[in-house]
Backbone atoms as SQL, in Angstrom:
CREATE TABLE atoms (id INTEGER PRIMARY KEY, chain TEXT, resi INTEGER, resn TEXT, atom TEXT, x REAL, y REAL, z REAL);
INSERT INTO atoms VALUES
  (1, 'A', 1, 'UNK', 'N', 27.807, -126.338, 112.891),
  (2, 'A', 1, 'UNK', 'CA', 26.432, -125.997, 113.150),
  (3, 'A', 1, 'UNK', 'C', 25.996, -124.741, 112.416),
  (4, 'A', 2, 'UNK', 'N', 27.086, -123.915, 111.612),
  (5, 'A', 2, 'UNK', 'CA', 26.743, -122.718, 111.212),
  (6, 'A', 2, 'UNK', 'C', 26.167, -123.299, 109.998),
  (7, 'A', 3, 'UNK', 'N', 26.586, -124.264, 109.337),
  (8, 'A', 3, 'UNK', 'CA', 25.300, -124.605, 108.227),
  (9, 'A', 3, 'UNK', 'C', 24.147, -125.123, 108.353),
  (10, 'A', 4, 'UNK', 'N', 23.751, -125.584, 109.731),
  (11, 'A', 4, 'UNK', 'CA', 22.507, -125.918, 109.800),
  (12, 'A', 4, 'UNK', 'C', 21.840, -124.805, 110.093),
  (13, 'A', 5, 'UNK', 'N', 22.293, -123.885, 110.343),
  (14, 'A', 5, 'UNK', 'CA', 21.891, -122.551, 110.429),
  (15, 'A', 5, 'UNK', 'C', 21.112, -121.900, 109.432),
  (16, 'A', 6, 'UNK', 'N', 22.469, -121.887, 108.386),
  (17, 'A', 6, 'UNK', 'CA', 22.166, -121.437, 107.157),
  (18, 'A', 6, 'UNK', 'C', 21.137, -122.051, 106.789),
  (19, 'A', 7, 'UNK', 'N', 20.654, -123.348, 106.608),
  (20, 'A', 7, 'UNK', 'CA', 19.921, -124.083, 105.964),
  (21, 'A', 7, 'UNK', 'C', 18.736, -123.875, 106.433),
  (22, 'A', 8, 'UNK', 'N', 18.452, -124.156, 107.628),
  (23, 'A', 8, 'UNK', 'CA', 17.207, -123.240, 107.936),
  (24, 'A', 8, 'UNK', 'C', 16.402, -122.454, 107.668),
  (25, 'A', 9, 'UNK', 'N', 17.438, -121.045, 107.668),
  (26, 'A', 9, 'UNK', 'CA', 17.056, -119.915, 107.553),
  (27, 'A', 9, 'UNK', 'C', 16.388, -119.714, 106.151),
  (28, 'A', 10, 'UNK', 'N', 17.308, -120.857, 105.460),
  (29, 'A', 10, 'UNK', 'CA', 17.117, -120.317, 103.500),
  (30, 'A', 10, 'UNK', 'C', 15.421, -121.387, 103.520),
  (31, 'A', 11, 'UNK', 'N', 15.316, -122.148, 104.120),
  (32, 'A', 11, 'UNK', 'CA', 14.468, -122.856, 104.182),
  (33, 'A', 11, 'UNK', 'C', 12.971, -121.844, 105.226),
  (34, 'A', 12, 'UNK', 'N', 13.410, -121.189, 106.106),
  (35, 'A', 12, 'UNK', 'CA', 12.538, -119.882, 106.765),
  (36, 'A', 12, 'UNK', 'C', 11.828, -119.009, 104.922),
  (37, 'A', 13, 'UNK', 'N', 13.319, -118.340, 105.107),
  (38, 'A', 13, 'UNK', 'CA', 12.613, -117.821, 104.480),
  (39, 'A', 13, 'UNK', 'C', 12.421, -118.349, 102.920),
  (40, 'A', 14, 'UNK', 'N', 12.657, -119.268, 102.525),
  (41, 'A', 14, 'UNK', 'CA', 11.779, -119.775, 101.119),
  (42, 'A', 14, 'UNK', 'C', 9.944, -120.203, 101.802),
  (43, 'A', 15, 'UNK', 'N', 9.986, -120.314, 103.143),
  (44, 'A', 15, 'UNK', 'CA', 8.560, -121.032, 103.246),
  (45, 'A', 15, 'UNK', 'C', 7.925, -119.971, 103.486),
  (46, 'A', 16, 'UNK', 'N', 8.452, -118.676, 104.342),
  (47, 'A', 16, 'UNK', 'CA', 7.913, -117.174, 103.921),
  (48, 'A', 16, 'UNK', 'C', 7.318, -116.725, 103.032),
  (49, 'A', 17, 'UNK', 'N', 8.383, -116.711, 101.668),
  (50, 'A', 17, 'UNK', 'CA', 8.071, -116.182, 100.495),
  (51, 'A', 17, 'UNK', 'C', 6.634, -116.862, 99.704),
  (52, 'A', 18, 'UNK', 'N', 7.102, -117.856, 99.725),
  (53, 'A', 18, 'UNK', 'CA', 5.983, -118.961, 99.414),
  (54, 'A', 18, 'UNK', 'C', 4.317, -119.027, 99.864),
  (55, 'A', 19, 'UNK', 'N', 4.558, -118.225, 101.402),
  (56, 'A', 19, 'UNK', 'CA', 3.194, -118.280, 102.334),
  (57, 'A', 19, 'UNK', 'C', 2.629, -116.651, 101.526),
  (58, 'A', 20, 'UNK', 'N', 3.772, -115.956, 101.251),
  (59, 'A', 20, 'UNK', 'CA', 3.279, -114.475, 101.080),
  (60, 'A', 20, 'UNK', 'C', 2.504, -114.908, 99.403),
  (61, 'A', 21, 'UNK', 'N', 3.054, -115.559, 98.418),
  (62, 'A', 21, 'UNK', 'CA', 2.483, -115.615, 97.181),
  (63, 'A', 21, 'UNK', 'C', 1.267, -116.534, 97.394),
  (64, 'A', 22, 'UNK', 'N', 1.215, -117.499, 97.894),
  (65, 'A', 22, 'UNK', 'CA', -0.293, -117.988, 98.353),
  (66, 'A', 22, 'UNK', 'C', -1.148, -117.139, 99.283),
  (67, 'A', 23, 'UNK', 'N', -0.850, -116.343, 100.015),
  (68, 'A', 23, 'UNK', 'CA', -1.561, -115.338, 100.539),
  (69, 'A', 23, 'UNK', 'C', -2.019, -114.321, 99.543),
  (70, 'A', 24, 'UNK', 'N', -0.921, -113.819, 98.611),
  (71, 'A', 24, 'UNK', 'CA', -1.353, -112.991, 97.510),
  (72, 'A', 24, 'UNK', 'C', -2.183, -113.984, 96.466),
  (73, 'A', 25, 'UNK', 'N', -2.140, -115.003, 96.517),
  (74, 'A', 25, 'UNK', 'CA', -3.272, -115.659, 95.184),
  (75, 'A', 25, 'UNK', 'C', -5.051, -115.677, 95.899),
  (76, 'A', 26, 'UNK', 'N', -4.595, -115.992, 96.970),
  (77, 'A', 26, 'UNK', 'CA', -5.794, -116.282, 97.935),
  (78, 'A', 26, 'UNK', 'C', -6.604, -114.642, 97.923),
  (79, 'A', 27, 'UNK', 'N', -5.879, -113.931, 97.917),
  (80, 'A', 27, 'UNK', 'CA', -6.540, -112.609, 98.320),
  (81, 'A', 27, 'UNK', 'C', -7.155, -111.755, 96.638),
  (82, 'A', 28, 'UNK', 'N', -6.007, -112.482, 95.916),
  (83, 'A', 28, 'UNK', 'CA', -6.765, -112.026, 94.375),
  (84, 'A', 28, 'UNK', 'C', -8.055, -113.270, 93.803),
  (85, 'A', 29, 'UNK', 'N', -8.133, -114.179, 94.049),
  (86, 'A', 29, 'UNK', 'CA', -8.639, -114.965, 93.915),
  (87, 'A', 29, 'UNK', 'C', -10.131, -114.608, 95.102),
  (88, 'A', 30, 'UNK', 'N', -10.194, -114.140, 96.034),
  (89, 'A', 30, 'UNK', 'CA', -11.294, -113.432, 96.785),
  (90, 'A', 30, 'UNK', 'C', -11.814, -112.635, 95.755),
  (91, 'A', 31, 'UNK', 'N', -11.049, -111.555, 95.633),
  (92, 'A', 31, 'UNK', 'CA', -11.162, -110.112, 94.897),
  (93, 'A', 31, 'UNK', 'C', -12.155, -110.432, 93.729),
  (94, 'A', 32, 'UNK', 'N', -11.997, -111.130, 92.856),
  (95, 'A', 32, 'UNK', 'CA', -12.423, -112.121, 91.457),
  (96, 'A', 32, 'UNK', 'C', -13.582, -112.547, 92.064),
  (97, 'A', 33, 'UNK', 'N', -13.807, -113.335, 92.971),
  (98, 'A', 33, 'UNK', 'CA', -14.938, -113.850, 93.456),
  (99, 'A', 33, 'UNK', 'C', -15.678, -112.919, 93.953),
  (100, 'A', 34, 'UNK', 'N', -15.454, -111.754, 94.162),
  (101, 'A', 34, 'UNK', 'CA', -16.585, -111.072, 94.731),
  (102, 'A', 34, 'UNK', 'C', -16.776, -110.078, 93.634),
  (103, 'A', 35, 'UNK', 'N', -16.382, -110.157, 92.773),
  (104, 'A', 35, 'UNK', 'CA', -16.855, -109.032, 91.018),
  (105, 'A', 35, 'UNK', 'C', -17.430, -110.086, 90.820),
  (106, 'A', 36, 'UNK', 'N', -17.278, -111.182, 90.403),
  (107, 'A', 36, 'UNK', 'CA', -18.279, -112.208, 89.937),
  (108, 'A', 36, 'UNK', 'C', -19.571, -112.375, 90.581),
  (109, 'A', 37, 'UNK', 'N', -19.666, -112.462, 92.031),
  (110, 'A', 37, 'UNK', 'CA', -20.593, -112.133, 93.004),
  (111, 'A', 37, 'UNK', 'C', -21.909, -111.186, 92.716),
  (112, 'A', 38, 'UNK', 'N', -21.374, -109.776, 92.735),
  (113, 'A', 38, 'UNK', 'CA', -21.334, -108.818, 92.118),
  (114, 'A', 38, 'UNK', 'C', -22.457, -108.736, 90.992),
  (115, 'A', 39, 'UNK', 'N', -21.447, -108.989, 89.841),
  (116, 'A', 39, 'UNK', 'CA', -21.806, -109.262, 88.248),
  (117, 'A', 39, 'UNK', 'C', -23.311, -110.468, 88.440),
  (118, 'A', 40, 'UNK', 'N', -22.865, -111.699, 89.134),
  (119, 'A', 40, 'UNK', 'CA', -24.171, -112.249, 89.135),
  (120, 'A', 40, 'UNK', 'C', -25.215, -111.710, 89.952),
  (121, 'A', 41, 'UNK', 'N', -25.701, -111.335, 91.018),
  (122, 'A', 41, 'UNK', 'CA', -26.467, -110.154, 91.544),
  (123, 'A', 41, 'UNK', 'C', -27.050, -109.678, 90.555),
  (124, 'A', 42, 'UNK', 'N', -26.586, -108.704, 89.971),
  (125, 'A', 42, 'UNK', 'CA', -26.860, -107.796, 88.404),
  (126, 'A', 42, 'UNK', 'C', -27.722, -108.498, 87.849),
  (127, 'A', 43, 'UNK', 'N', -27.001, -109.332, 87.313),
  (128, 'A', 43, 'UNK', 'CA', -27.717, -110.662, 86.282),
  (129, 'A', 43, 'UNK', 'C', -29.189, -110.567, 86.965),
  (130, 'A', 44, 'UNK', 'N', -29.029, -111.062, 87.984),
  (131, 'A', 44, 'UNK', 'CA', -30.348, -111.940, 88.094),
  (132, 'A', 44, 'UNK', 'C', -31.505, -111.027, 88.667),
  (133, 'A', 45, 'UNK', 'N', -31.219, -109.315, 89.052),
  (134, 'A', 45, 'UNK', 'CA', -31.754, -108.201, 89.171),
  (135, 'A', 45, 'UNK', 'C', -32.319, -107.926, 87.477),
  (136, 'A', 46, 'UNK', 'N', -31.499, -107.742, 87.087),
  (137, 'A', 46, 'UNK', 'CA', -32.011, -108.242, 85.545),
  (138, 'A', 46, 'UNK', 'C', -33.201, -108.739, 85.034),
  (139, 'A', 47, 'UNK', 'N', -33.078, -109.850, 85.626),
  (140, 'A', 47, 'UNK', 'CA', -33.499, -111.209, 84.850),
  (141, 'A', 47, 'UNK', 'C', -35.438, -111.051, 85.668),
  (142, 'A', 48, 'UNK', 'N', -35.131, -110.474, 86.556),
  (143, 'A', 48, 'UNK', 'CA', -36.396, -109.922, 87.570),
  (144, 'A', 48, 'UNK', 'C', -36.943, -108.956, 86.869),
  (145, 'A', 49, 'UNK', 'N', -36.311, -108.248, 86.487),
  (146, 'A', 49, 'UNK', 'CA', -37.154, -106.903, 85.635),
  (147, 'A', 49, 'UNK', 'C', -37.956, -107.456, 84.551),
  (148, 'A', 50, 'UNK', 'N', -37.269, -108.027, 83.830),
  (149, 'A', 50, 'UNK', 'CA', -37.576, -108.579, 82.595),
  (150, 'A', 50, 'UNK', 'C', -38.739, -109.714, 82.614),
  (151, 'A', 51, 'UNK', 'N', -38.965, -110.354, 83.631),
  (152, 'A', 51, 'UNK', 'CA', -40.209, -111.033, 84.323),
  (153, 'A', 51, 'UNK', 'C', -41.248, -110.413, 84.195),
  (154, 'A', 52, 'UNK', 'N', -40.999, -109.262, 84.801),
  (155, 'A', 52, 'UNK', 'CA', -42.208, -108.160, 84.726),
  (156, 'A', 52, 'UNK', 'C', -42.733, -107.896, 83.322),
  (157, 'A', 53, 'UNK', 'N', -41.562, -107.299, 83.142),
  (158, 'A', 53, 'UNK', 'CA', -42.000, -106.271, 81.330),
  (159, 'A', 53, 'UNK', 'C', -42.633, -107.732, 80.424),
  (160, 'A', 54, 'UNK', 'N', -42.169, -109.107, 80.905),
  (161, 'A', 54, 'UNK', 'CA', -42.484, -110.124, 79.939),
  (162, 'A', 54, 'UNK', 'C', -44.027, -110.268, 80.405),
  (163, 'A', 55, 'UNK', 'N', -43.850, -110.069, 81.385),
  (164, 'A', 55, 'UNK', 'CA', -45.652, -110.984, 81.682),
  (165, 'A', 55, 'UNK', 'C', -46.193, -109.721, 81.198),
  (166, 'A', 56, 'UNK', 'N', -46.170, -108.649, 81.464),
  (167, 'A', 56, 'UNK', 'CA', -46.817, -106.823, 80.556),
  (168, 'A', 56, 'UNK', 'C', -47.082, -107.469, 79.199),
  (169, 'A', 57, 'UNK', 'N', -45.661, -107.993, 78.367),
  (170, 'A', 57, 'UNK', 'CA', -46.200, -108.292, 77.174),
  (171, 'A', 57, 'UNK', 'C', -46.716, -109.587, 76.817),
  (172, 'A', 58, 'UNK', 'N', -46.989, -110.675, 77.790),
  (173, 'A', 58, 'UNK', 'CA', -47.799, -111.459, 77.495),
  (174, 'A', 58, 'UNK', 'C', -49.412, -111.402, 77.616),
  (175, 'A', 59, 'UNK', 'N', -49.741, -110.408, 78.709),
  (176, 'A', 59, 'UNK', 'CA', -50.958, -110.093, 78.833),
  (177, 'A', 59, 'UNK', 'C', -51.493, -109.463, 77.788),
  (178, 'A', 60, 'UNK', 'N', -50.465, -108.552, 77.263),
  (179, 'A', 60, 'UNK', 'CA', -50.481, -107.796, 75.473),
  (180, 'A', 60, 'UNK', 'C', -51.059, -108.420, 74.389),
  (181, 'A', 61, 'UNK', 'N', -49.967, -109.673, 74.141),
  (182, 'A', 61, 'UNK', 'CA', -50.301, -110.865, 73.184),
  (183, 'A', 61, 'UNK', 'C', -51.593, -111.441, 73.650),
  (184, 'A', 62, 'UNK', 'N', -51.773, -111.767, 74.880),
  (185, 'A', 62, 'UNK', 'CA', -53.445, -112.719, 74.989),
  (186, 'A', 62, 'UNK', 'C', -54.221, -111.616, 74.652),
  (187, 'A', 63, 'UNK', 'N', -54.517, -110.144, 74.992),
  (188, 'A', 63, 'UNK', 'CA', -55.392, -109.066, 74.412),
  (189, 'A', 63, 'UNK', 'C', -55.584, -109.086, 73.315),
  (190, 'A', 64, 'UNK', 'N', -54.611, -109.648, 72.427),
  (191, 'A', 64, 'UNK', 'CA', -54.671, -109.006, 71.044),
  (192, 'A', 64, 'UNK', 'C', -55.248, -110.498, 70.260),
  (193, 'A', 65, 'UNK', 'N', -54.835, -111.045, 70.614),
  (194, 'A', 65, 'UNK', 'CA', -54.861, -112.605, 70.376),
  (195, 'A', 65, 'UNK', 'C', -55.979, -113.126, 69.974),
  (196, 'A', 66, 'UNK', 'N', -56.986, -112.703, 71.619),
  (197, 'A', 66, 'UNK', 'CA', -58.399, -112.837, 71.705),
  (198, 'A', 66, 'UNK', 'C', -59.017, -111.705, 71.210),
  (199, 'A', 67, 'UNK', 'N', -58.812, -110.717, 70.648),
  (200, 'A', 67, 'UNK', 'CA', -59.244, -109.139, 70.208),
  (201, 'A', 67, 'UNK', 'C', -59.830, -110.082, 68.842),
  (202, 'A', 68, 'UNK', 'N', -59.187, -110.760, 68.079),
  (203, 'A', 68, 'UNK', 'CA', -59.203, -111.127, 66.670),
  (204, 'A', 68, 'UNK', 'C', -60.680, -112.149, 67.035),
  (205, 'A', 69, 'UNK', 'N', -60.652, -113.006, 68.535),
  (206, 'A', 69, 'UNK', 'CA', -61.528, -114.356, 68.289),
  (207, 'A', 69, 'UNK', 'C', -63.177, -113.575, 68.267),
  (208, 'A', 70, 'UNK', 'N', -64.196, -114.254, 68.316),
  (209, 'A', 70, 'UNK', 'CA', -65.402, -113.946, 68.517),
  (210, 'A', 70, 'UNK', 'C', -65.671, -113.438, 70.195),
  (211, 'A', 71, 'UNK', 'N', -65.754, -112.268, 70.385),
  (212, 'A', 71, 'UNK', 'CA', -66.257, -111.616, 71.520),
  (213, 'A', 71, 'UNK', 'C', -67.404, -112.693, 72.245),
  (214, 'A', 72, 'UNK', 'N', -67.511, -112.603, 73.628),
  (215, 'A', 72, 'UNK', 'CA', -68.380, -112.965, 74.636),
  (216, 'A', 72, 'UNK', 'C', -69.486, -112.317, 74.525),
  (217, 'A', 73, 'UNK', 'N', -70.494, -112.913, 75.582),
  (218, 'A', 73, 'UNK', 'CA', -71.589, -112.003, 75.255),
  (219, 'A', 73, 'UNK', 'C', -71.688, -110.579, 75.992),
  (220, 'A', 74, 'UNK', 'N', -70.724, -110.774, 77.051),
  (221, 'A', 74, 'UNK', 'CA', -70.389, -109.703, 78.282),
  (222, 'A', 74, 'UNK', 'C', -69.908, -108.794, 77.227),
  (223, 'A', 75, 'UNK', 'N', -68.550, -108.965, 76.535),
  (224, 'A', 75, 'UNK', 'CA', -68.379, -107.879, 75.857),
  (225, 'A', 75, 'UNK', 'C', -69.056, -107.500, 74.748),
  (226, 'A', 76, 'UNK', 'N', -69.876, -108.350, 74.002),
  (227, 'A', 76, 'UNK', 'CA', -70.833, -107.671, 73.474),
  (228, 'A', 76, 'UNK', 'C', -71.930, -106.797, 74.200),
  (229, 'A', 77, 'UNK', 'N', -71.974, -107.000, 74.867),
  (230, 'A', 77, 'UNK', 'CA', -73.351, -106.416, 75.848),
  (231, 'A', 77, 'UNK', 'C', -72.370, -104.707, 76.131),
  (232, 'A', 78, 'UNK', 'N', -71.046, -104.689, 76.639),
  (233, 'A', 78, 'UNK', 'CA', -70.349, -103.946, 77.235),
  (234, 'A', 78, 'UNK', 'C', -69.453, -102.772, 75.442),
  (235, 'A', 79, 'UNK', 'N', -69.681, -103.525, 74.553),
  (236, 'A', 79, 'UNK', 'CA', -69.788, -102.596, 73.345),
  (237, 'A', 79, 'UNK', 'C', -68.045, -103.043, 72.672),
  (238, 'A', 80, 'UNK', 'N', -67.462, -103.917, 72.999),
  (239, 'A', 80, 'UNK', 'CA', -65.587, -104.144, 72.889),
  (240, 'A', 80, 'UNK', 'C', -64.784, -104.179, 73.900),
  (241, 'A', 81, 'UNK', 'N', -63.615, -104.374, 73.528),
  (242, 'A', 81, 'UNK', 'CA', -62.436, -104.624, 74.462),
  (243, 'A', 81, 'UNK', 'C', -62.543, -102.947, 74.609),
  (244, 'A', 82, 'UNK', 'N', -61.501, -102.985, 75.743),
  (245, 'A', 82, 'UNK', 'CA', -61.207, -101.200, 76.642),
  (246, 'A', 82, 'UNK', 'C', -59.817, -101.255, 75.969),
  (247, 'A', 83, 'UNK', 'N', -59.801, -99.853, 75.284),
  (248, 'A', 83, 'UNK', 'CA', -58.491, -99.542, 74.920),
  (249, 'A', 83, 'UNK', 'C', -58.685, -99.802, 73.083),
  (250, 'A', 84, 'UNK', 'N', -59.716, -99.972, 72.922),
  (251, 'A', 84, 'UNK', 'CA', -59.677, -100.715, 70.873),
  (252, 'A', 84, 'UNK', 'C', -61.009, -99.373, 70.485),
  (253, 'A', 85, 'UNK', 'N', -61.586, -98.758, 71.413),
  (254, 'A', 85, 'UNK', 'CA', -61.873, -97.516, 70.765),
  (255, 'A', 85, 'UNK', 'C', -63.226, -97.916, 70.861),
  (256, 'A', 86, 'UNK', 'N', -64.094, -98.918, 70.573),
  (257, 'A', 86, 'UNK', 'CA', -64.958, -99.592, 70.823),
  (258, 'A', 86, 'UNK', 'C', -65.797, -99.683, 72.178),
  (259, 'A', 87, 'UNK', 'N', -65.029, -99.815, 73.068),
  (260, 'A', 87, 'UNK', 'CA', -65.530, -99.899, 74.450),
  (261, 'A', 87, 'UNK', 'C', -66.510, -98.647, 75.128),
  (262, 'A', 88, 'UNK', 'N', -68.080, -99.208, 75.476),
  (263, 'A', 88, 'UNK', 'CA', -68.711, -97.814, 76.060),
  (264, 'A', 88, 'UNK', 'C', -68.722, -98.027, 77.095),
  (265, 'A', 89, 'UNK', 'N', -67.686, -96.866, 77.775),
  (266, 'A', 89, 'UNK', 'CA', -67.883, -96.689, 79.247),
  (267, 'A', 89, 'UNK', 'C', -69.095, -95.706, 80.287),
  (268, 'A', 90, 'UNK', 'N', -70.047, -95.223, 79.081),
  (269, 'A', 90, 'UNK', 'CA', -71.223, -94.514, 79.999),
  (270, 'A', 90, 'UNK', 'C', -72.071, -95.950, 80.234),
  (271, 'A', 91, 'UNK', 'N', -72.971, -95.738, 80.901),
  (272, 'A', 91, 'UNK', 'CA', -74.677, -96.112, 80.516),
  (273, 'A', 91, 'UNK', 'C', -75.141, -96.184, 79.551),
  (274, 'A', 92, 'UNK', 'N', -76.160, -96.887, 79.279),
  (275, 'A', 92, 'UNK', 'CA', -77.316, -96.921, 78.524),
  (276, 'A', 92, 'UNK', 'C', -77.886, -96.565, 77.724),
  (277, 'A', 93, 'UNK', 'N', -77.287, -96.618, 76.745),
  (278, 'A', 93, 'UNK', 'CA', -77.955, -95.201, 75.972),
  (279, 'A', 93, 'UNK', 'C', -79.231, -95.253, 75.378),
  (280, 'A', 94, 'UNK', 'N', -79.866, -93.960, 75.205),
  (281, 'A', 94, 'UNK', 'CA', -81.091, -93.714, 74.974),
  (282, 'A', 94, 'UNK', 'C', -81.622, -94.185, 73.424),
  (283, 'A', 95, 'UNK', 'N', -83.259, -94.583, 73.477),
  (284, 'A', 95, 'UNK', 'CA', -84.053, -95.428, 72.143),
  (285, 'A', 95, 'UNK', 'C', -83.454, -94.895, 71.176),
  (286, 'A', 96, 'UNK', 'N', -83.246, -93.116, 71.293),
  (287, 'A', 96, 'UNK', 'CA', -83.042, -92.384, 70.121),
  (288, 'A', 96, 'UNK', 'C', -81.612, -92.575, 69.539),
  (289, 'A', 97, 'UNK', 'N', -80.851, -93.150, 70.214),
  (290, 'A', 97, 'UNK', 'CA', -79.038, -92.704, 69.635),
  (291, 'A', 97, 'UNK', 'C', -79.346, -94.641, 69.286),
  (292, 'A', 98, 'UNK', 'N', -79.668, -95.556, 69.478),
  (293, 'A', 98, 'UNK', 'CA', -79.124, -96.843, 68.946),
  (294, 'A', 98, 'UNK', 'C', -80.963, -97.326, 69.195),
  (295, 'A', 99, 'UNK', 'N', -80.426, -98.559, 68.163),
  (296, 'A', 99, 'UNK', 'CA', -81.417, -99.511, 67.333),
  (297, 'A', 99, 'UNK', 'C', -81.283, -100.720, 68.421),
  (298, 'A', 100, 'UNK', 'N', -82.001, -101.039, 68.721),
  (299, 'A', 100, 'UNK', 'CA', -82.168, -102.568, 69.308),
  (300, 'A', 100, 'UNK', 'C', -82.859, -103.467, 68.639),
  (301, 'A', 101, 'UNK', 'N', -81.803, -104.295, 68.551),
  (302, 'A', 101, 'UNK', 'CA', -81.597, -105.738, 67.223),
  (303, 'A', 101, 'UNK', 'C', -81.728, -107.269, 68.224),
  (304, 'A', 102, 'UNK', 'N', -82.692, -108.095, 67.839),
  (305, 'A', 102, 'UNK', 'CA', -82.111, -109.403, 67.883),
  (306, 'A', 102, 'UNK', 'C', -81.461, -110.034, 67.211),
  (307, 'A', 103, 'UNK', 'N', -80.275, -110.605, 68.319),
  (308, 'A', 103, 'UNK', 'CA', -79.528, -111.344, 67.171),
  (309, 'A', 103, 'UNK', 'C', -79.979, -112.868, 67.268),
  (310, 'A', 104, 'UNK', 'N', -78.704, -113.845, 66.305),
  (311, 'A', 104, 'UNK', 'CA', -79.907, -115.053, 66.216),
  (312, 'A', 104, 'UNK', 'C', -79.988, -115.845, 67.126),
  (313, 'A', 105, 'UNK', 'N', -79.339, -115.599, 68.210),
  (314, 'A', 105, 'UNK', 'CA', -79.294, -116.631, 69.526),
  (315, 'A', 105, 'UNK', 'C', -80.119, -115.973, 70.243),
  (316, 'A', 106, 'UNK', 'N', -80.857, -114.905, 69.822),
  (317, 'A', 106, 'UNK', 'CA', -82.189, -114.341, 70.793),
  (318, 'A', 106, 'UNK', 'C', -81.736, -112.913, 71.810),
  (319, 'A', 107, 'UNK', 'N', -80.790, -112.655, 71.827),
  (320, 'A', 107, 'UNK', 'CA', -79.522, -111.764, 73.037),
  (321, 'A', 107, 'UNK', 'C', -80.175, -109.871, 72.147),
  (322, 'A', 108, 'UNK', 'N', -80.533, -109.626, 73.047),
  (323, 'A', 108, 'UNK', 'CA', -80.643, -108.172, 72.201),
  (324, 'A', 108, 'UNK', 'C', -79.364, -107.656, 72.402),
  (325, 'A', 109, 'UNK', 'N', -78.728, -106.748, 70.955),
  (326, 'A', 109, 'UNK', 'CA', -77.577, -105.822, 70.993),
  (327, 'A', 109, 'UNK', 'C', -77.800, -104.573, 70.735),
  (328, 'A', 110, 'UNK', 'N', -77.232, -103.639, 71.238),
  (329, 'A', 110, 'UNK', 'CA', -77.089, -102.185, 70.436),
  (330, 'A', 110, 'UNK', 'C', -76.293, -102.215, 69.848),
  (331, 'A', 111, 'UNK', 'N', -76.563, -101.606, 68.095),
  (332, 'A', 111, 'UNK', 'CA', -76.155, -101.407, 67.027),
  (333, 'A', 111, 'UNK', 'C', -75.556, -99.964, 66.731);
């Protein structure tokens, strides 16, 4: 019976050893998964910012886009786009500083 003993035991502890290296894969294999975790988080914090700054520069591109087409009559009336140097942000200005022109669709402008 002393070898069924033995046999056992070598059989104990081989299923020991065995439980401890799958315990150690399991626990590095966590470890990995949660840097990856992690790392994707990042990413997609990222990927959010860049949403922003993109739509900033798409609103950019349609400004500039339409800057080139034929103005409305609003912004003609309003003197240009805001920000192109053009744009009058007082009132009205007086007979003496501008000319009032018809143009050919009938729309008076200041010149």
């Amino acid at each position: 019976m002393s070898h069924h003993d033995e046999d056992s035991s070598f059989f104990d502890r081989e299923r020991d050893r065995l439980s401890r290296e799958i315990t150690a894969g399991f626990e590095e294999l966590l470890s990995s998964t949660n840097g990856l975790n992690r790392k994707l988080e990042e990413v997609l914090g990222m990927t959010k910012e860049y949403d922003t700054i993109a739509s900033l520069w798409h609103s950019f591109y349609e400004l500039m886009r339409n800057s080139g087409n034929d103005d409305t009559e609003e912004e003609q009336e309003q003197g240009g786009l805001p920000g192109t140097g053009s744009h009058v942000v007082a009132g009205k200005q007086g007979p003496s500083s501008s000319t009032n022109t018809n143009n050919s669709d009938g729309n008076n402008r200041n010149d």
